[in-house]
ROSETOR-54583 format. One record per residue (C-alpha): residue number from 1; residue in three letters; z, y, x. Coordinates in pm, whole numbers. Last residue first. Layout:
<rs>
{NUM 'ala' {Z Y X}}
...
</rs>
This chain:
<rs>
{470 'unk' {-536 1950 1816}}
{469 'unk' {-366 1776 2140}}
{468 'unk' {-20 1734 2153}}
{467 'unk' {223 1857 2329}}
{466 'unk' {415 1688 2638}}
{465 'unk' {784 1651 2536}}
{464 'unk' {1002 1871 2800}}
{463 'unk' {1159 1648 2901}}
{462 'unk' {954 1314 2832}}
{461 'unk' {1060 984 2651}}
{460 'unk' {1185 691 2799}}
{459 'unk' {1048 362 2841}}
{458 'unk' {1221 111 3085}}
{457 'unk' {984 -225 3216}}
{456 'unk' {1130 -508 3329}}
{455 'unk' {871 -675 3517}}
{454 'unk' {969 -1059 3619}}
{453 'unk' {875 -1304 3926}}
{452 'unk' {518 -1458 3948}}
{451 'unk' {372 -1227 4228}}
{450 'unk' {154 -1120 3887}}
{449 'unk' {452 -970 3686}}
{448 'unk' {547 -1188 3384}}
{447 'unk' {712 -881 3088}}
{446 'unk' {1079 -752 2997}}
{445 'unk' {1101 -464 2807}}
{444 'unk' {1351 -235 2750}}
{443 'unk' {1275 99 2500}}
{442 'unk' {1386 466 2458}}
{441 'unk' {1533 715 2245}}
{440 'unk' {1858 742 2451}}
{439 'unk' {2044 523 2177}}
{438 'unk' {1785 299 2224}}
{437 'unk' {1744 295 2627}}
{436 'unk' {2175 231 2587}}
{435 'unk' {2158 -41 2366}}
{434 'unk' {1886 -227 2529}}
{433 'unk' {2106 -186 2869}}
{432 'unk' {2421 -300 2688}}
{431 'unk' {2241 -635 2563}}
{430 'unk' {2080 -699 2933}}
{429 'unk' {2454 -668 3116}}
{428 'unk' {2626 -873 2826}}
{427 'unk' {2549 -1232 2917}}
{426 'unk' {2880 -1242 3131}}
{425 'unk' {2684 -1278 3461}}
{424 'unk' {2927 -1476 3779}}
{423 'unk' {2738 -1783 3844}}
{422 'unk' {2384 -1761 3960}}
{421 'unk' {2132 -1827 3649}}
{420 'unk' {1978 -2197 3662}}
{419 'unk' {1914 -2193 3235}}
{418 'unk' {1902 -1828 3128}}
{417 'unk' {2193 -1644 2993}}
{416 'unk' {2284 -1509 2633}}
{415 'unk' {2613 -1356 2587}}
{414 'unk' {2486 -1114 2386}}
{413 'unk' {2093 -1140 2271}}
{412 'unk' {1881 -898 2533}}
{411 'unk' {1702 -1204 2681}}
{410 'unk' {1646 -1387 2396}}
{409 'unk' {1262 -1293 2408}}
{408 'unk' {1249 -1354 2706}}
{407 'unk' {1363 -1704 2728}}
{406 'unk' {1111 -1765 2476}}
{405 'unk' {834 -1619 2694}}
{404 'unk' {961 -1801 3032}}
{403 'unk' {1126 -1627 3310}}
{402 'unk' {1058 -1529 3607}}
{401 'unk' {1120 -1750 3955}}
{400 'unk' {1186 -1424 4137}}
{399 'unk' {1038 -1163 4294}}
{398 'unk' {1120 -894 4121}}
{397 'unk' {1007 -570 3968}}
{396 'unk' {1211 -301 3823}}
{395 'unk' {921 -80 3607}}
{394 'unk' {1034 266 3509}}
{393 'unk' {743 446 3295}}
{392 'unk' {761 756 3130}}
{391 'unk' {637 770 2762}}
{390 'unk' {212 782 2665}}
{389 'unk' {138 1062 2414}}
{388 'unk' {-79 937 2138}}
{387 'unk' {-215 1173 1844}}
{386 'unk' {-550 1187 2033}}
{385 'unk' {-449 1142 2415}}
{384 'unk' {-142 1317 2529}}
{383 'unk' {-160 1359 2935}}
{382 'unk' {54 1029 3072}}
{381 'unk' {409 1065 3138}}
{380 'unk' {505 975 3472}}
{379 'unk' {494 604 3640}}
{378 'unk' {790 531 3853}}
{377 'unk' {822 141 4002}}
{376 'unk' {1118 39 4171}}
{375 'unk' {1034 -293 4334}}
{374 'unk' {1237 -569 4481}}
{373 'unk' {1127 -764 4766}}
{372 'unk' {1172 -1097 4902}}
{371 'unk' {1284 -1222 5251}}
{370 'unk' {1569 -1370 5083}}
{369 'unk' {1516 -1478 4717}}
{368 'unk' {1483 -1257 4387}}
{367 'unk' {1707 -1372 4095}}
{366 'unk' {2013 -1191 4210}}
{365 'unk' {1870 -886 4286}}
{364 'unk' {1662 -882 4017}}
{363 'unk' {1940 -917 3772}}
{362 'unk' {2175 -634 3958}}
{361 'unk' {1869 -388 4003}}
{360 'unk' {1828 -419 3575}}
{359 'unk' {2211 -375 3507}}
{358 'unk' {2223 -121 3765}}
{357 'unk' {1918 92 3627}}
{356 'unk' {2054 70 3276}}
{355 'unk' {2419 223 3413}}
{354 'unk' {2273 446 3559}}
{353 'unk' {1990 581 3308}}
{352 'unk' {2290 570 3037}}
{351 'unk' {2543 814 3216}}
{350 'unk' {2424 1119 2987}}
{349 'unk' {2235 931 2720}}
{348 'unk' {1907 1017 2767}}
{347 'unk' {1578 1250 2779}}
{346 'unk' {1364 1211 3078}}
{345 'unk' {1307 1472 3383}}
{344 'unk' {1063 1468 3597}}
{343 'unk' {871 1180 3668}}
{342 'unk' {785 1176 4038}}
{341 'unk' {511 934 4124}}
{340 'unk' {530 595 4237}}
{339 'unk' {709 324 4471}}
{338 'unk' {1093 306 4533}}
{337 'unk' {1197 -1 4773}}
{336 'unk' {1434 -246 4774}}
{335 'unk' {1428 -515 5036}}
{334 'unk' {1621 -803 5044}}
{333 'unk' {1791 -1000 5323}}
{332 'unk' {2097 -1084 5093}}
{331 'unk' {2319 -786 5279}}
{330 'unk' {2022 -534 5319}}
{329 'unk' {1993 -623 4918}}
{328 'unk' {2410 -518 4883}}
{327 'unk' {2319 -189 5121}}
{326 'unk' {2019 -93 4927}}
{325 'unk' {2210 -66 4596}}
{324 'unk' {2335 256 4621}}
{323 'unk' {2037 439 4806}}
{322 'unk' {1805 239 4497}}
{321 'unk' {2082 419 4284}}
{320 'unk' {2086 741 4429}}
{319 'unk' {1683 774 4460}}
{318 'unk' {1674 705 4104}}
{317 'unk' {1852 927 3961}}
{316 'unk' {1753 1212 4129}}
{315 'unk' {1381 1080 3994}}
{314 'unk' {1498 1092 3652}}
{313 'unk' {1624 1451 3612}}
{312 'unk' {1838 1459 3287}}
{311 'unk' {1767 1577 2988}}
{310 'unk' {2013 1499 2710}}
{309 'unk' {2040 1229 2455}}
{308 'unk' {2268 1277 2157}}
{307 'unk' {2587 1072 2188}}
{306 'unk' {2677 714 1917}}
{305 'unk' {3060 685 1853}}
{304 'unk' {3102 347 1726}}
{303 'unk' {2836 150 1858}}
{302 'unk' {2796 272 2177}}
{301 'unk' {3196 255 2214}}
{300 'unk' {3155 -84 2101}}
{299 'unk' {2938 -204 2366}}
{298 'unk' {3099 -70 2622}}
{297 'unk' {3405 -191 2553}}
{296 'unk' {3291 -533 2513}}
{295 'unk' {3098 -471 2871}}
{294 'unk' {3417 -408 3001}}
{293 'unk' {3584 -697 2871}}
{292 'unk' {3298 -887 3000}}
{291 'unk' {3364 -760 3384}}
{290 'unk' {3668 -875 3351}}
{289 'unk' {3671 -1177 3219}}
{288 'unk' {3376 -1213 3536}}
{287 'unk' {3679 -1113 3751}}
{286 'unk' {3905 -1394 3578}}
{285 'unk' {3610 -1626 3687}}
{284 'unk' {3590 -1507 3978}}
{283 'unk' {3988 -1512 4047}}
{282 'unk' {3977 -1884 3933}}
{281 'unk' {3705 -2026 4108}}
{280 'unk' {3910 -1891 4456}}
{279 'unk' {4193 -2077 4344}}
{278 'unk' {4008 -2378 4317}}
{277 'unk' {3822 -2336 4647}}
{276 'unk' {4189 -2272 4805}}
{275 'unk' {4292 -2649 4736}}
{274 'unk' {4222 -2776 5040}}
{273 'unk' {4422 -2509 5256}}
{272 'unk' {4713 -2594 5028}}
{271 'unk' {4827 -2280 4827}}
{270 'unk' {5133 -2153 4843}}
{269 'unk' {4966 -1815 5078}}
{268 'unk' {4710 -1773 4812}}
{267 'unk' {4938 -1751 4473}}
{266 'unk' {4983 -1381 4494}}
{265 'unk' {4608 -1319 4450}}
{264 'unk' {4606 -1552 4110}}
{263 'unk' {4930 -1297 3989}}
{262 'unk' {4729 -1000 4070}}
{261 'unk' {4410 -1133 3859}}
{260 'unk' {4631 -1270 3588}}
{259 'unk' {4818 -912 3598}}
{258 'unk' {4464 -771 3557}}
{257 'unk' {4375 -1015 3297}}
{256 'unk' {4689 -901 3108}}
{255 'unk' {4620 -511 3122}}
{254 'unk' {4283 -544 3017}}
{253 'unk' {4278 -768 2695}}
{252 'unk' {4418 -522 2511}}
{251 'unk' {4130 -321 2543}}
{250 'unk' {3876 -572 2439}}
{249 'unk' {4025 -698 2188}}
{248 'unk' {4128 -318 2045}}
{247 'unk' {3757 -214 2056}}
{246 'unk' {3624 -556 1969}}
{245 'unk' {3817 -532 1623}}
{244 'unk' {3765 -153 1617}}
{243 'unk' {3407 -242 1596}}
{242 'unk' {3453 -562 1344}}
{241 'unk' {3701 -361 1093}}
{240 'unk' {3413 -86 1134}}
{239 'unk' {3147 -365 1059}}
{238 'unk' {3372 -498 732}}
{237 'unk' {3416 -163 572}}
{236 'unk' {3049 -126 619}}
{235 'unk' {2953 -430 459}}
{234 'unk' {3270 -405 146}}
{233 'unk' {3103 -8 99}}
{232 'unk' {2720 -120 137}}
{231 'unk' {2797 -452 -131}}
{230 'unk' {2977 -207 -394}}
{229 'unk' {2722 14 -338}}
{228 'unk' {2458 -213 -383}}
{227 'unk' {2634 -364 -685}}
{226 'unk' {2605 5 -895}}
{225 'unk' {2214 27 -772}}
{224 'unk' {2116 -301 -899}}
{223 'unk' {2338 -237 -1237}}
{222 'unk' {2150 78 -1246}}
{221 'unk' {1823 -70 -1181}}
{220 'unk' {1874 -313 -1502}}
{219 'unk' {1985 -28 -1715}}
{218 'unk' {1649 202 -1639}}
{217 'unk' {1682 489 -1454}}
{216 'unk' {1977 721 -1358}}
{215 'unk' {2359 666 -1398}}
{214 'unk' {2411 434 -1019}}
{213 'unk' {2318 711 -767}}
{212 'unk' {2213 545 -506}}
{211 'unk' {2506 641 -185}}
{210 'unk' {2442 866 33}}
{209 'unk' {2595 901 408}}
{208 'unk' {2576 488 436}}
{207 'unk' {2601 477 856}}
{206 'unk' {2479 179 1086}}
{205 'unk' {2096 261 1088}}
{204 'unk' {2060 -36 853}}
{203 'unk' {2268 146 619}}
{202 'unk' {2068 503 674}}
{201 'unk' {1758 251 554}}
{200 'unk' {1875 82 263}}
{199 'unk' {2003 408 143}}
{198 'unk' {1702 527 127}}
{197 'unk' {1516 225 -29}}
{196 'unk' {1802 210 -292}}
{195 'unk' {1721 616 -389}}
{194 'unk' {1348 484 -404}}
{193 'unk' {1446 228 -658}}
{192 'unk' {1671 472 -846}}
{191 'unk' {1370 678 -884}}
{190 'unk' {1121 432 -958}}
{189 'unk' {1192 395 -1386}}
{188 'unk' {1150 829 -1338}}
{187 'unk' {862 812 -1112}}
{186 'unk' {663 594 -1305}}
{185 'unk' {758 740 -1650}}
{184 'unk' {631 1067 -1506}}
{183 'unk' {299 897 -1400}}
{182 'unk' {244 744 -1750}}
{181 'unk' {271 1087 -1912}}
{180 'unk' {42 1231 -1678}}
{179 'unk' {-163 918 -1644}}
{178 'unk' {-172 891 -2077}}
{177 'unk' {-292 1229 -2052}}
{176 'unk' {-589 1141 -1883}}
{175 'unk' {-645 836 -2033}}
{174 'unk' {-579 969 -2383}}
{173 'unk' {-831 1264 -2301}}
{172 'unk' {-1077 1023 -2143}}
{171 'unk' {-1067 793 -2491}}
{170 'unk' {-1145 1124 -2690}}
{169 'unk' {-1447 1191 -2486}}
{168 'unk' {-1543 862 -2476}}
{167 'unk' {-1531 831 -2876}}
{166 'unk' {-1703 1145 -2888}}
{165 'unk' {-1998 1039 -2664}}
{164 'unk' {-2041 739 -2924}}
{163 'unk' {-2045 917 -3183}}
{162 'unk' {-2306 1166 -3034}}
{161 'unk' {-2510 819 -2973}}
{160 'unk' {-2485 728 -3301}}
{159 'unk' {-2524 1073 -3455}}
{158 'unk' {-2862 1085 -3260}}
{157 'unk' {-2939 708 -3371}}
{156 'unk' {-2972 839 -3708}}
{155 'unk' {-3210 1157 -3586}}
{154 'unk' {-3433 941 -3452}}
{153 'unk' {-3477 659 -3681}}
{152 'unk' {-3781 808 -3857}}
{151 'unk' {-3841 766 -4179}}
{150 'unk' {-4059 525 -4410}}
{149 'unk' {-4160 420 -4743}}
{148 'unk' {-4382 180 -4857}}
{147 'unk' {-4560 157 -5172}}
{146 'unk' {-4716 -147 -5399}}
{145 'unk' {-4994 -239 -5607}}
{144 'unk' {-5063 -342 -6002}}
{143 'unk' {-4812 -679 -5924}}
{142 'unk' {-4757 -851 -6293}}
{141 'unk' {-4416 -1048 -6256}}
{140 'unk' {-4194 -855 -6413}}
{139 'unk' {-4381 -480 -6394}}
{138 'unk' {-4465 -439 -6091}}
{137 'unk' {-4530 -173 -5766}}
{136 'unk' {-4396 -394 -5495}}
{135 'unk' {-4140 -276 -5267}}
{134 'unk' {-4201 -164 -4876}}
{133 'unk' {-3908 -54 -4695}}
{132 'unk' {-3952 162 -4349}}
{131 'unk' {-3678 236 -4045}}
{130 'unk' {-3956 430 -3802}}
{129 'unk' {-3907 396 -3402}}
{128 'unk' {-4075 671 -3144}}
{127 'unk' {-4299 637 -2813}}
{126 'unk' {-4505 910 -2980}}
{125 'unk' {-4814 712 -2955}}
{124 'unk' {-4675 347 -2888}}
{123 'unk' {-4500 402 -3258}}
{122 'unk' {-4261 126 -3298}}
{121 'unk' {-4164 -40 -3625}}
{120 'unk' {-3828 -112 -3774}}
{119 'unk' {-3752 -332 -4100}}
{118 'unk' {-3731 -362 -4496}}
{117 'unk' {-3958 -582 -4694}}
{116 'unk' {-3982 -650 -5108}}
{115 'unk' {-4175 -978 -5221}}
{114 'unk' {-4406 -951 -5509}}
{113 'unk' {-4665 -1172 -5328}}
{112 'unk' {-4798 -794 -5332}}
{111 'unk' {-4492 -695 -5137}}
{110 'unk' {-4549 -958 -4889}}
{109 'unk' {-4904 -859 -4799}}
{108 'unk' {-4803 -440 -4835}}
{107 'unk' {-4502 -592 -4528}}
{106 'unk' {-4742 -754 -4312}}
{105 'unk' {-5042 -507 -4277}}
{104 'unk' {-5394 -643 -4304}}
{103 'unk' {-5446 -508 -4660}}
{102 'unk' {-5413 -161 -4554}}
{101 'unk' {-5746 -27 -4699}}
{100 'unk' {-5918 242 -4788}}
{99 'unk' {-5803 510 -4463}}
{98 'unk' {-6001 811 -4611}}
{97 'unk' {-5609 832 -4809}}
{96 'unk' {-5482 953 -4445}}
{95 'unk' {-5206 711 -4275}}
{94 'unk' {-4892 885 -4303}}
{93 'unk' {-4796 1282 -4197}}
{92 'unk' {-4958 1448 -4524}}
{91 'unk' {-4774 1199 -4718}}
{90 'unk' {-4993 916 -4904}}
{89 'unk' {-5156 818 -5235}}
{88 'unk' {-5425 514 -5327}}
{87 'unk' {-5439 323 -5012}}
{86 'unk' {-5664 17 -5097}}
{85 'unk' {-5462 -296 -5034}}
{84 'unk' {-5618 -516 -5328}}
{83 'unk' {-5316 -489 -5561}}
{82 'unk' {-5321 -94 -5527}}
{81 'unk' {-5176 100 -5254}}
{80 'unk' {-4899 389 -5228}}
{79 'unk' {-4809 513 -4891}}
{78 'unk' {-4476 734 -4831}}
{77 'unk' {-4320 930 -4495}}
{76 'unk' {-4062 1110 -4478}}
{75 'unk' {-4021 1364 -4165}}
{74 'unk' {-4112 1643 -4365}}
{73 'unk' {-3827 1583 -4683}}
{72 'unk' {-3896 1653 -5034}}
{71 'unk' {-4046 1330 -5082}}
{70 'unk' {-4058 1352 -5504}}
{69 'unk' {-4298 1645 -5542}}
{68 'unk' {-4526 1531 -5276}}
{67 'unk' {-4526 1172 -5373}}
{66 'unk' {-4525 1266 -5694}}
{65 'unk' {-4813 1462 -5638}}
{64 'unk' {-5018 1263 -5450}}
{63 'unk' {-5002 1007 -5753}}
{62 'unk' {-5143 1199 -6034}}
{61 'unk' {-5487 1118 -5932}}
{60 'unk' {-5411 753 -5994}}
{59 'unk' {-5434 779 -6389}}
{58 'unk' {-5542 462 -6434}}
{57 'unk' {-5307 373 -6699}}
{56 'unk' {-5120 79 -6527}}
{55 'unk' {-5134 256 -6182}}
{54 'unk' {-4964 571 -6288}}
{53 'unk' {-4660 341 -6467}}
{52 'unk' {-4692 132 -6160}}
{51 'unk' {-4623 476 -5945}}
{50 'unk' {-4315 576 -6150}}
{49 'unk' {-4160 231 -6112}}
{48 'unk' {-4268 213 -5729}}
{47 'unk' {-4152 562 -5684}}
{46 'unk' {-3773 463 -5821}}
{45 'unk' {-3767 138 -5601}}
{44 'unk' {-3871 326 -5331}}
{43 'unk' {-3642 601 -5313}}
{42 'unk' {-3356 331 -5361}}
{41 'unk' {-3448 94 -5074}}
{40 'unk' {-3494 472 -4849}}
{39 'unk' {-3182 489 -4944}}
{38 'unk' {-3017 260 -4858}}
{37 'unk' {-3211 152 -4513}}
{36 'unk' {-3113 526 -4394}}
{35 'unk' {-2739 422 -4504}}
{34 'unk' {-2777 103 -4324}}
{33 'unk' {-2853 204 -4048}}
{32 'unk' {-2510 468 -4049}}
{31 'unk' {-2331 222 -4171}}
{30 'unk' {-2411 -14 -3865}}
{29 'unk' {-2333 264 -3593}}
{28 'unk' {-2015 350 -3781}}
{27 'unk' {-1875 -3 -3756}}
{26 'unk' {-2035 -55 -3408}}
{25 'unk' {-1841 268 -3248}}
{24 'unk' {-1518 154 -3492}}
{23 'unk' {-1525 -162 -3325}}
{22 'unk' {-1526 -43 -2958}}
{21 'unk' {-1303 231 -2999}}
{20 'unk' {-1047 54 -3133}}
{19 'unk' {-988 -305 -2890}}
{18 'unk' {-1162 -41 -2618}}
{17 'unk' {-865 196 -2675}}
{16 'unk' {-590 -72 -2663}}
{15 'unk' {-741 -224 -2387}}
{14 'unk' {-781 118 -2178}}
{13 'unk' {-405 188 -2273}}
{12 'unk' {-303 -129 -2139}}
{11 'unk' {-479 -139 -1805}}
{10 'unk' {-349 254 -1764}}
{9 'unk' {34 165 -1819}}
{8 'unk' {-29 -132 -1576}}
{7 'unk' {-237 115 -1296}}
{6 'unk' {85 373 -1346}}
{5 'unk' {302 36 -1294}}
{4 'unk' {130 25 -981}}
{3 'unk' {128 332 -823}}
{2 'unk' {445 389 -903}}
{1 'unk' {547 62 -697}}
</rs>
């Protein structure tokens, strides 16, 4: 955003300047031509009187020296001609007097039709322009010859152009101190919107620690900045109200569905031999009430009280909960094996890499059929490459029917199950898992493995971190 009002304050000084600068360039361009073509029109008007005078009494030898005496300056140049073209006078730096005739030239033919001229001509030997003016030498309507006057246009378009530079110069300066100036505006009228992006951010990480300040910047951003923190205080009121909410729910709700449980058990010797499946359905599902209530808890106490990850040594891990779980797959004729590399030791949650591993081993042990296999895959940390350094790898890979891509992608929503699942999830197992890889500093994913069953893949980082390359 700074950068862009900066380019707006910019855009608008460069239009003012150009709608100034611009003109005023042309204005003093055009004066300046036509202060050469001034006077050079009055020098000539004044020689042609003097010179007609000359003409009139035959006395042209006088003539080279009022030309001389009169043109003071070395770059002027003067011709004087009688009414047959015949060059009777000129400047040491015109056309030489041995030169009779200049009859041929356009502006002595108009001036001897009595007809003044005034223009530019180009010099293809020195490559340089001449402002002349030609006037007839008359009295009324009696032409006796006519003179031409001329100057070089070098030194006027010299100011020109050094007006010109000066103008740039000076609209530079205001550019460049107009992006000082206009920078400092930026940052001030931004301030309270960066401040907002801030604590945007430590809200959507759960905890408001700073609050915008709501007295700086423009009035409009401080009536943005005084209802966000009205909005971030009623939000955050409302999440704890929600955490202690499912805390206390989920608590209270213990002690009753255990006496349910008890009370269901206590029931089995009334019950008719034919009715038992009903009983049965009712302790599982009071068991999966359970189970949820758990996973409640767990859930909020992530939520409420997040802990710092820790190392912890991965592979130890591992080998006690593929040891733990290989008696339930020996029991539903499935094999679980542990395939790669040792990986060391991971940063986590203390507790987290258990419970995510039995979470994942319970879903693919569930979803993969007898006979089948389940796969714990270890890949270690990769050596950094570039600026990249790959994470540890845990891949838990079934043999199931899979899952399709929308279906994964609301895997990890709460209370979310897949069409066809076994009875007895709660939805919650996949949801705590994410939660507990993030809150270690790590990712879930859940990708299509090639046998056609499902790859859920864990990502945790390195302990110690691998360093970087240079």
């Amino acid at each position: 955003m700074i950068h862009r009002i900066l380019l707006s304050y910019l855009t608008l000084t460069l239009l003012v300047l150009l709608t100034l600068e611009i003109p005023f360039g042309i204005l003093y361009a055009r004066s300046q031509t036509s202060a050469l073509t001034t006077t050079l029109e009055r020098d000539a008007v004044v020689l042609a009187e003097l010179a007609d005078e000359y003409i009139e009494n035959a006395d042209t030898r006088a003539l080279p020296h009022l030309l001389r005496s009169y043109i003071r300056g070395n770059n002027i140049q003067a011709v004087v001609v009688d009414r047959h073209g015949t060059v009777l006078a000129a400047t040491p730096t015109d056309v030489p007097v041995t030169a009779q005739h200049l009859a041929g030239a356009p502006d002595i033919i108009a001036a001897l039709h009595n007809h003044p001229s005034n223009g530019v001509r180009h010099h293809s030997r020195s490559g340089e322009d001449d402002r002349y003016t030609t006037v007839p030498a008359a009295s009324g309507p009696t032409v006796r010859g006519a003179i031409r006057i001329s100057a070089p246009t070098r030194g006027t378009t010299e100011r020109i152009h050094t007006a010109w530079a000066l103008l740039a110069g000076a609209g530079l300066a205001v550019l460049a101190a107009m992006t000082v100036i206009g920078l400092a505006l930026a940052r001030w009228t931004t301030l309270p919107v960066r401040e907002l992006e801030h604590a945007t951010a430590q809200l959507a990480d759960g905890t408001l620690t700073k609050p915008p300040a709501a007295d700086i910047g423009p009035l409009e951003l401080r009536r943005l900045a005084t209802t966000f923190n009205h909005t971030a205080t009623r939000l955050q009121h409302l999440l704890r109200a929600q955490h202690r909410f499912a805390a206390d729910a989920s608590h209270q709700l213990k002690t009753p569905l255990t006496a349910l449980r008890l009370r269901l058990e206590n029931l089995e010797p009334d019950i008719r031999p034919d009715a038992r499946h009903h009983l049965d359905h009712a302790i599982a599902e009071t068991d999966r009430l359970v189970r949820m209530v758990h996973g409640l808890l767990a859930l909020a106490r992530l939520e409420e009280d997040p802990t710092a990850p820790t190392p912890v040594d991965a592979d130890a891990i591992l080998n006690d909960r593929v040891e733990t779980w290989s008696a339930f797959s020996a029991d539903h004729d499935v094999t679980l094996s542990l395939t790669g590399e040792p990986v060391g030791r991971v940063q986590a949650v203390p507790g987290a890499l258990e419970q995510i591993l039995d979470n994942l081993l319970a879903n693919a042990l569930r979803a993969t059929p007898p006979g089948s296999t389940v796969t714990v895959h270890r890949i270690p940390a990769r050596a950094p490459y570039h600026r990249t350094v790959a994470p540890v790898e845990l891949h838990i890979i079934d043999q199931g029917p899979g899952m399709t891509a929308l279906d994964r992608e609301r895997a990890f929503d709460r209370f979310w199950r897949a069409p066809n699942t076994p009875p007895g999830g709660t939805g919650l197992g996949l949801t705590i898992a994410r939660q507990l890889a993030q809150a270690s500093g790590g990712t879930i994913e859940l990708h299509p493995h090639s046998t056609g069953g499902l790859d859920a893949v864990i990502h945790l980082r390195p302990d110690p971190p691998l360093h970087r390359a240079r």
